[in-house]
One Martini backbone bead per residue (centre of mass of N, CA, C, O) as a GRO file, in nm:
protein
  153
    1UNK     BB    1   0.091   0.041   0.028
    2UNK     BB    2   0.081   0.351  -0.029
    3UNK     BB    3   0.167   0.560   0.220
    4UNK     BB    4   0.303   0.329   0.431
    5UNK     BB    5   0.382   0.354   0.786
    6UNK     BB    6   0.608   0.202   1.016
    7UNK     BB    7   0.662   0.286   1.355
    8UNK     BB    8   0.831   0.346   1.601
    9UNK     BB    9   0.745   0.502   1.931
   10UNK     BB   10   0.820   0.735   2.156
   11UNK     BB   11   0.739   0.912   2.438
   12UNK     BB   12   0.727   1.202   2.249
   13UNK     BB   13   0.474   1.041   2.100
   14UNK     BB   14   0.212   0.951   2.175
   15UNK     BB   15  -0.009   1.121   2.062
   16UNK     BB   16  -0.043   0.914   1.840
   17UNK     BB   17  -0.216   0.717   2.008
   18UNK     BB   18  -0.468   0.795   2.231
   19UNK     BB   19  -0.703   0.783   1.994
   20UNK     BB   20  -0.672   0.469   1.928
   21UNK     BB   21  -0.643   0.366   2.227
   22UNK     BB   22  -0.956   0.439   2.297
   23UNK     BB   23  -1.079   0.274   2.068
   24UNK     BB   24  -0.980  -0.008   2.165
   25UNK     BB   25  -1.138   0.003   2.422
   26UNK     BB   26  -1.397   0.038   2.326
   27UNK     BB   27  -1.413  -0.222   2.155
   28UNK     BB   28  -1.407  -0.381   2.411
   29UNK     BB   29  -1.610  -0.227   2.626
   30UNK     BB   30  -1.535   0.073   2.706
   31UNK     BB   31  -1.473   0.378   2.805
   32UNK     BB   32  -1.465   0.684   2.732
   33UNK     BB   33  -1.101   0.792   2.777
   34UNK     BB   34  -0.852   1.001   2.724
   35UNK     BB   35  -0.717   1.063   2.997
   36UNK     BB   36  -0.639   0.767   3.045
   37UNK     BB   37  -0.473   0.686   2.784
   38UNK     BB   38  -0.258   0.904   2.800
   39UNK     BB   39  -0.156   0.796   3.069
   40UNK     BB   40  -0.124   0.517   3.009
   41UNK     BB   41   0.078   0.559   2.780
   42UNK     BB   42   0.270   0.783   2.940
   43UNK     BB   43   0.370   0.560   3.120
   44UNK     BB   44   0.485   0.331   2.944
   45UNK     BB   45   0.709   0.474   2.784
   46UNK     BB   46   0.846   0.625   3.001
   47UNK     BB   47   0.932   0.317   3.170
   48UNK     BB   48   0.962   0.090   2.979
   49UNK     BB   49   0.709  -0.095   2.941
   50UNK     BB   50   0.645  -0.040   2.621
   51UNK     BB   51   0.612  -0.148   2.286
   52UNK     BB   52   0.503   0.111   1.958
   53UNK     BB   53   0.332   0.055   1.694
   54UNK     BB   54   0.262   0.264   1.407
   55UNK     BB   55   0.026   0.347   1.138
   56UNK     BB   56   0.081   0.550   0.834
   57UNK     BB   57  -0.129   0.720   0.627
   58UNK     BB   58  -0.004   1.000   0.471
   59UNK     BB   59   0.029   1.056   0.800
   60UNK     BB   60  -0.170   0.903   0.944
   61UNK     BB   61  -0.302   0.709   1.245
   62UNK     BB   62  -0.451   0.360   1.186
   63UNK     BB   63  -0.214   0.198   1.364
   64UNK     BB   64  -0.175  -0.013   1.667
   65UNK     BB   65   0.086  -0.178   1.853
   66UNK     BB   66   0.148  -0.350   2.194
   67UNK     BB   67   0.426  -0.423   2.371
   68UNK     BB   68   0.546  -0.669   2.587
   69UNK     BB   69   0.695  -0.798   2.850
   70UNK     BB   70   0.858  -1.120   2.904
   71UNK     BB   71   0.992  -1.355   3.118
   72UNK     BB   72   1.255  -1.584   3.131
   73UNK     BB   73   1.461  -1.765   3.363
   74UNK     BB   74   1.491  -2.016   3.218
   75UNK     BB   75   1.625  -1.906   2.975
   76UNK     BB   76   1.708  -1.613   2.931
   77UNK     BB   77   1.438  -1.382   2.848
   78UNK     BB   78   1.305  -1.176   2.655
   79UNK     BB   79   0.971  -1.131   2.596
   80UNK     BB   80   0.685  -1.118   2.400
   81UNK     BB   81   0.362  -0.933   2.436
   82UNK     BB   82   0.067  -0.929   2.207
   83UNK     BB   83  -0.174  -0.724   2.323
   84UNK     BB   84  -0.216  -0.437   2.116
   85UNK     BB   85  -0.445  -0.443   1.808
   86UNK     BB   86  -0.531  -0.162   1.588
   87UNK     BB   87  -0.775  -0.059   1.360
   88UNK     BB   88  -0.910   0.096   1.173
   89UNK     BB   89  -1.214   0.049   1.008
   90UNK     BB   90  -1.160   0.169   0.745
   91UNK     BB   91  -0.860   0.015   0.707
   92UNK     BB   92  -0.946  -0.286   0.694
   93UNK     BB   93  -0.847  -0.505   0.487
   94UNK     BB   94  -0.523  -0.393   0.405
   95UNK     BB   95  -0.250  -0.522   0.592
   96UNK     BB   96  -0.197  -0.372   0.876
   97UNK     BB   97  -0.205  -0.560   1.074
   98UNK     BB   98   0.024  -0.736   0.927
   99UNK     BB   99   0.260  -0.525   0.948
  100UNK     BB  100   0.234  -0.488   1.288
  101UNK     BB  101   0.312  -0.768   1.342
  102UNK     BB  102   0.565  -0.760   1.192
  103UNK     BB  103   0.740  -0.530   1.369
  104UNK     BB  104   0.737  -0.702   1.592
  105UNK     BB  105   0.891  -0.966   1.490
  106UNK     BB  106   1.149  -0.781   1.467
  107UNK     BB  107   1.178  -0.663   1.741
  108UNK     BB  108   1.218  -0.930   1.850
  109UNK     BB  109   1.460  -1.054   1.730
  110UNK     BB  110   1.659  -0.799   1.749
  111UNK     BB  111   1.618  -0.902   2.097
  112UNK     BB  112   1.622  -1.230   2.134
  113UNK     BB  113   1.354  -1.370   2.105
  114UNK     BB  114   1.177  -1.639   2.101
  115UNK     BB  115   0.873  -1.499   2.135
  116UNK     BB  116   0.515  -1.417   2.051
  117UNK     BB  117   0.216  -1.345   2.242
  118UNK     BB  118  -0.092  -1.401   2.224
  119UNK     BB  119  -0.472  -1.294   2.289
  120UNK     BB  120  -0.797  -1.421   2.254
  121UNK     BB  121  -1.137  -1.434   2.185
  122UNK     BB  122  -1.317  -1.745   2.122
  123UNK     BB  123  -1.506  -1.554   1.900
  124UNK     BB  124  -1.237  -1.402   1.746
  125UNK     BB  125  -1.228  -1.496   1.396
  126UNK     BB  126  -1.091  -1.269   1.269
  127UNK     BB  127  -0.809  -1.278   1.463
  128UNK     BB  128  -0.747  -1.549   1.439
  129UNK     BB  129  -0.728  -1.583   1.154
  130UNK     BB  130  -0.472  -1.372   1.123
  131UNK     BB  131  -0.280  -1.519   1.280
  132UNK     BB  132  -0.263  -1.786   1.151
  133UNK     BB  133  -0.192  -1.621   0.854
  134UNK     BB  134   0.125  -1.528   1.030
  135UNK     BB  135   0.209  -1.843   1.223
  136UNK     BB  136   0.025  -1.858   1.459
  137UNK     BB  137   0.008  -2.067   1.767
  138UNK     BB  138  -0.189  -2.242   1.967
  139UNK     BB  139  -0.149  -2.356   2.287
  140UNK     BB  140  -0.427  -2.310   2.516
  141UNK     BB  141  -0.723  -2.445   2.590
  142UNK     BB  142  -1.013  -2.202   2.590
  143UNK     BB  143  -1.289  -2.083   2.651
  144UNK     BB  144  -1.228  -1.757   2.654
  145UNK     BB  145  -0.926  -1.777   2.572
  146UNK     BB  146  -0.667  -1.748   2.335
  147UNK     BB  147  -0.319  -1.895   2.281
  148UNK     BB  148  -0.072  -1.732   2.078
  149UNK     BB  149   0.244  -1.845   1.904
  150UNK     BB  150   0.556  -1.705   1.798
  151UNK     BB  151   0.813  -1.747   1.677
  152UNK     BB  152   1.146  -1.658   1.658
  153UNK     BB  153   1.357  -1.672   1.330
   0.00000   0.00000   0.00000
């Protein structure tokens, strides 16, 4: 897709994730809170605590992907969870959720993770289709959430 750019975003860029950020809570059935999310979004970065890819169509904020740490002290490796994903919905089944997923990947590799993980709602069909479709395999059948991990190859 012409004029799509990917890339991580530092703390001092936070504001480019905030709306966002609130909609993909609304997403969840959260109510909207824009200062909840901004405090939540620049404690986050600030802190050293999250890292956050942002999807930019024509220079606008379409989609954004952030990972927590995991630690595994018996590997000793910090792991990613790929935690929240969110693409505005004008511009979904575009590719655009598949390029986040991609920076995430590249972003645990290039950091020495074993994998990356993720959990989704057993009825989210959607994103389900979406993670297998990138390689993600399910590990752990549950009735709520099912999780999904990919190596890091």
């Amino acid at each position: 897709m012409t004029g799509l750019i990917v890339k991580q975003i530092s703390a001092g860029e936070a504001e480019l994730v905030f709306e966002l950020f609130d909609k993909y809570r609304v997403f969840y059935k959260q109510p909207s809170d824009i200062n909840l999310a901004e405090n939540f979004i620049k404690d986050r970065l600030n802190n050293n605590e999250s890292v956050i890819y942002v999807a930019f169509l024509d220079g606008w904020a379409v989609g954004f992907t952030q990972l927590y740490p995991k630690y595994s002290s018996m590997r000793v490796v910090k792991n990613w969870i790929l935690n929240d994903l969110y693409v505005e919905e004008a511009y979904r089944k575009q590719g655009i959720a598949g390029l986040l997923m991609q920076a995430a990947m590249d972003f645990a590799k290039i950091n020495n993770a074993m994998f990356v993980q993720l959990e989704t709602q057993a009825d989210n069909y959607t994103a389900q289709s979406l993670y297998e479709s990138v390689g993600f395999i399910q590990q752990e059948p549950d009735t709520e959430f099912l999780v999904y991990r990919k190596s890091v190859d």
